[in-house]
N, C-alpha and C positions, 0 to 999 in steps of 0.2 A: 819406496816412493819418496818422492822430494818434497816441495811445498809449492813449486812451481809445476810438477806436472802435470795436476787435476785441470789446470785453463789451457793445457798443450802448451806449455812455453818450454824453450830450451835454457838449460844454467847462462849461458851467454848472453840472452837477452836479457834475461833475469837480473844477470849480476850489474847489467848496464844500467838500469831504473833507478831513477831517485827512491833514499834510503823509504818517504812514505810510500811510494809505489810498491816497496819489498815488503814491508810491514804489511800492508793492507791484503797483499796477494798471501802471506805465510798465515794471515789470523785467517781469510777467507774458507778455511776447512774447518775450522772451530764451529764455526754458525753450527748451532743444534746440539750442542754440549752442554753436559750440566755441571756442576760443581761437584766436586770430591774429593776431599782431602787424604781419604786411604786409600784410593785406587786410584789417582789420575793417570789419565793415557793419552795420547796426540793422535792425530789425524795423518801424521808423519813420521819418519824416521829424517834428526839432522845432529849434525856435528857428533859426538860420542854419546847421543842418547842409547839409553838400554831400549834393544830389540822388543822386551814385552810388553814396553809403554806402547808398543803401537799396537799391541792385541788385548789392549783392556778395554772396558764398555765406553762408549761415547760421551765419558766426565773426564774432568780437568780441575785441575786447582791452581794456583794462581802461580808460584815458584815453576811449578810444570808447564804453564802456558807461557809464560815471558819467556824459562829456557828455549822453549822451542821456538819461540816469534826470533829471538836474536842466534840460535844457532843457525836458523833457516836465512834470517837478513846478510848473517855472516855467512857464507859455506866455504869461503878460504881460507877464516879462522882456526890457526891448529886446536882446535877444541880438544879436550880430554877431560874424563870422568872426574876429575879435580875438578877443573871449570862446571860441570857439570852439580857434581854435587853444593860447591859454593853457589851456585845459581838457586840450587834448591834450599839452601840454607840449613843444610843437613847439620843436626846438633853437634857433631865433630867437627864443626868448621868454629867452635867457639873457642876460646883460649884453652889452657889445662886448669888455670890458678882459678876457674870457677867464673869469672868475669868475661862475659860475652864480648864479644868484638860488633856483632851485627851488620857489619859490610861485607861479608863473602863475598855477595852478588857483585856488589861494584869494584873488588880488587878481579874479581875474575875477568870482568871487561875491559879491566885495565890492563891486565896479562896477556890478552888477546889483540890489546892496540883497536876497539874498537870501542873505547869509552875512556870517560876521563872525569874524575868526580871533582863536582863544582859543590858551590854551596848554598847559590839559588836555580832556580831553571833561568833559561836562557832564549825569552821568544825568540822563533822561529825555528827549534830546535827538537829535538826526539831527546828524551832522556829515560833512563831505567831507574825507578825508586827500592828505596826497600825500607817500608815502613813500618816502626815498630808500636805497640799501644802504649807500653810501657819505658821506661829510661833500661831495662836491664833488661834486655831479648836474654833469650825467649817468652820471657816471661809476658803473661797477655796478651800473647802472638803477633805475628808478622802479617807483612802483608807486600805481595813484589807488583809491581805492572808498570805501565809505559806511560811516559807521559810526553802530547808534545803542547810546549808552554807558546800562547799569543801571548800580545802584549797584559791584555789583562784576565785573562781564563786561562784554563788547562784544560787541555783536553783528554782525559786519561783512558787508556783503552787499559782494560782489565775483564780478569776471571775472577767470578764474587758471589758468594752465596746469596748475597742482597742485592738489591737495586733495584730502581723502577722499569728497567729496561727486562727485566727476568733474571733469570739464576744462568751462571755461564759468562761466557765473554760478551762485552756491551763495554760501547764507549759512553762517557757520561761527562757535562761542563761542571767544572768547577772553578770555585778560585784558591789562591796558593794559601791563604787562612784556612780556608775547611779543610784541606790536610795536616796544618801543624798544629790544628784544635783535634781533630780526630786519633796521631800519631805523636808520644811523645816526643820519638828519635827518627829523624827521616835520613837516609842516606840515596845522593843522588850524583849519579854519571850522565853527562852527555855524550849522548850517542855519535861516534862518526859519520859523518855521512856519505863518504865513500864505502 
């Protein structure tokens, strides 16, 4: 199953929709998901996700939810378990010399030509983060979701074991301080929007 076929829409119409149109319709299967960082699963199969994520119980974790909100936004992206795993920020996506890289996520969107890493957000824009607690990821973990920047908020759609909205995917306003007070290292791609 896609991410567009739970509303009966065809890929065609699909692919045609402004990129928030894509987003909204791809997280629209999350609603009713919990957080879980050792088992997350999607509501979907898209781009080179592993077949078993879709037969895991009804959690998600945040790296698994953005993969799947942008392979599903993408579906003509040659995705591939590389992309895949840098999405997820899998610990082998780090250097060898011991000293983390922490932008998997954002070189894989850049590989795929459906992102482009900036260094502030860009109102009126969708962007993918990948933020870290600490200056040396892994260490004090990460954290990936979508953010799209107005002039003076963000709006950030994430999968989060906290928030006032519940555990699971929930969009929530912020401003671009409460993340670089929150995230030592943030790393950030503007999303295409074709």
């Amino acid at each position: 199953m896609t991410a567009w076929e739970p509303i009966g829409m065809d890929g065609t119409l699909y692919r045609a929709l402004p990129l928030a149109s894509r987003i909204a319709i791809a997280a629209l299967p999350f609603l009713g998901y919990r957080y879980d960082e050792q088992r997350p699963g999607v509501p979907y199969l898209s781009g080179s996700m592993p077949p078993a994520r879709a037969e895991l119980p009804r959690k998600t974790a945040c790296s698994t939810f953005t993969a799947a909100l942008l392979m599903a936004v993408y579906p003509d992206a040659p995705w591939t378990l590389r992309e895949y795993g840098d999405l997820q920020s899998f610990r082998d996506r780090f250097d060898v010399g011991g000293f983390p890289l922490g932008d998997a996520p954002i070189a894989a969107v850049e590989r795929m030509c459906v992102g482009m890493q900036v260094d502030r957000f860009m109102a009126g824009s969708w962007h993918l983060v990948q933020g870290w607690r600490r200056p040396n990821p892994p260490g004090g973990g990460g954290h990936a979701f979508l953010v799209y920047a107005e002039d003076h908020h963000l709006m950030v759609l994430e999968a989060s074991g906290t928030g006032t909205s519940g555990i699971g995917p929930q969009f929530t306003r912020k401003v671009e301080e409460d993340l670089h007070s929150r995230y030592a290292l943030v790393h950030i791609a503007r999303l295409a929007d074709g």
